[in-house]
NUVO-616438 format. One record per atom (N, C-alpha, C): residue in one letter; x, y, z. Coordinates in steps of 0.1 Angstrom, whole numbers, padded with zeros to 4 digits, always signed. Each point is the difference from the previous one (the first is absolute). Layout:
# NUVO-616438
aXYZ...
//
This chain:
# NUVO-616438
x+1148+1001+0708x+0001-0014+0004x-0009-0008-0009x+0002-0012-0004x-0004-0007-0007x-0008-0016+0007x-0012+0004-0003x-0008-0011+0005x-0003-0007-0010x+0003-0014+0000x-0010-0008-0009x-0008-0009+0003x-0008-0005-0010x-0012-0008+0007x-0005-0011-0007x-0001-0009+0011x+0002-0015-0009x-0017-0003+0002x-0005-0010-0010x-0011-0013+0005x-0012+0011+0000x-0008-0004+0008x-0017+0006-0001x-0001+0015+0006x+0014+0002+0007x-0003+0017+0001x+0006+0007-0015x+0002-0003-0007x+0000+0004-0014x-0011+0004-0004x-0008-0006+0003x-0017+0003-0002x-0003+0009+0007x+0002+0002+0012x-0004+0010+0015x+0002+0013-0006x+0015+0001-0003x+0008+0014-0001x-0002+0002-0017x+0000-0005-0006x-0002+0003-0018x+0013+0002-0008x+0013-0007+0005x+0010+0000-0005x+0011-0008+0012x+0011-0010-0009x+0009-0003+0007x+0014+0010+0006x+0001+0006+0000x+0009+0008+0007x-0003+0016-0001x+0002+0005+0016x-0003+0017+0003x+0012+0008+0003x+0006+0011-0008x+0007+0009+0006x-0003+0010+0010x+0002-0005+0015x-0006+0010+0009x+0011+0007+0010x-0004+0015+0003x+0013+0002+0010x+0002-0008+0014x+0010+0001+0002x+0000-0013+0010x-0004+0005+0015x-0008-0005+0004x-0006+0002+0013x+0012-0006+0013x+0003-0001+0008x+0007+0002+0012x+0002-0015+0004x-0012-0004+0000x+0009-0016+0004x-0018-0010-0006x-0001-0012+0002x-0005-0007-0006x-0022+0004+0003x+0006-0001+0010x-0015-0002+0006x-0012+0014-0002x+0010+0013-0005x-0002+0012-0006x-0003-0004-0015x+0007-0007-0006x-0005-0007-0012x-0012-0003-0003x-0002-0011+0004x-0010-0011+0003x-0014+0011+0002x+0002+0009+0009x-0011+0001+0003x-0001+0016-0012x+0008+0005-0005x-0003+0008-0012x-0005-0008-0008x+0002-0010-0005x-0003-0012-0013x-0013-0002+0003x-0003-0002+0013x-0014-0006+0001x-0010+0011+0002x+0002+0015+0001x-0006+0009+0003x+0001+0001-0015x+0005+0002-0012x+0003-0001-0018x-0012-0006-0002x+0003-0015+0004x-0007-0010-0004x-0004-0010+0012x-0015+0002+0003x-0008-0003+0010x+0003-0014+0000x-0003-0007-0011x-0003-0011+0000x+0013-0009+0002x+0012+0009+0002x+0009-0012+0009x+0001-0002+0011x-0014+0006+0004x+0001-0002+0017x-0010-0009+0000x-0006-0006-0009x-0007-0013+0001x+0004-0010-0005x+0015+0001-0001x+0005-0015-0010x+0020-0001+0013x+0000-0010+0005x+0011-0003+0001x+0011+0001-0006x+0012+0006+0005x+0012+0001-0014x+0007+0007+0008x+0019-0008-0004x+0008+0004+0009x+0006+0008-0011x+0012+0009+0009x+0009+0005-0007x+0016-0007+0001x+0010+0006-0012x+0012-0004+0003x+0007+0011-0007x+0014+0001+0009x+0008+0010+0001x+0011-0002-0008x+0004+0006-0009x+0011-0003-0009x+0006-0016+0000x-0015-0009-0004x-0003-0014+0000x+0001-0007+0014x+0001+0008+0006x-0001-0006+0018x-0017+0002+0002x-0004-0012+0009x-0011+0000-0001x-0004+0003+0018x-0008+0017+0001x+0002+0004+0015x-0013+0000+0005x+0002-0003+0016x-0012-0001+0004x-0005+0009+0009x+0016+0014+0004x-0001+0002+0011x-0001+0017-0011x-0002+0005+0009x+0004+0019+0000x+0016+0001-0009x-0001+0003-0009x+0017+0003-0008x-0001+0011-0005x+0012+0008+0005x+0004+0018-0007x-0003-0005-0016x-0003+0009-0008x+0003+0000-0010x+0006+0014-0008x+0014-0002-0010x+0005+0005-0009x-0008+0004-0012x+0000+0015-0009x+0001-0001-0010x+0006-0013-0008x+0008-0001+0002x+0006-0011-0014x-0004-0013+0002x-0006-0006+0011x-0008-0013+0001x-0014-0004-0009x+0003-0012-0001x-0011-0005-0012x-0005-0008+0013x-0017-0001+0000x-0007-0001+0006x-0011-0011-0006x-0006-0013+0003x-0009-0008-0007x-0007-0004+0008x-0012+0002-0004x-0015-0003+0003x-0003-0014-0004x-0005-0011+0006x-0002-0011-0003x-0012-0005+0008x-0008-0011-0008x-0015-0005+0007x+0004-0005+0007x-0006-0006+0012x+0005-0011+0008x+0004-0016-0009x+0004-0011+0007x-0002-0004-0010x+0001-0014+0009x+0002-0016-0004x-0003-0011+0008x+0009-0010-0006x+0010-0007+0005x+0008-0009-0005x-0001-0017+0000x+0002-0005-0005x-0003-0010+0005x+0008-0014-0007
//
């Protein structure tokens, strides 16, 4: 599975994009990523699912591309 990683977690993880085997659904992610790399559990940042931006629990496929993003503020 291919993760990539946008904005200030670039800094967090030490590269924009990870080939990882794909974990089972989102929240199994997330919390491998943050157990990797501690320090995303002290920085806000959503994910998005083959450019879908999810908020809930999502299966995930090998072949889904996966993106890490900071929070961010519009205005």
């Amino acid at each position: 599975m291919e993760i990539l990683i946008f904005g200030s977690l670039t800094d967090i993880i030490g590269a924009d994009r990870l080939l990882l085997e794909a974990p089972t659904d989102t929240e199994m992610l997330q919390a491998s990523l943050v157990q990797q790399y501690p320090r995303l559990g002290q920085v806000p940042f959503f994910l998005a699912l083959n450019k879908i931006m999810v908020q809930e629990k999502q299966a995930l496929q090998p072949s889904d591309v996966v993106a890490l993003m900071p929070a961010f503020s519009g205005g």
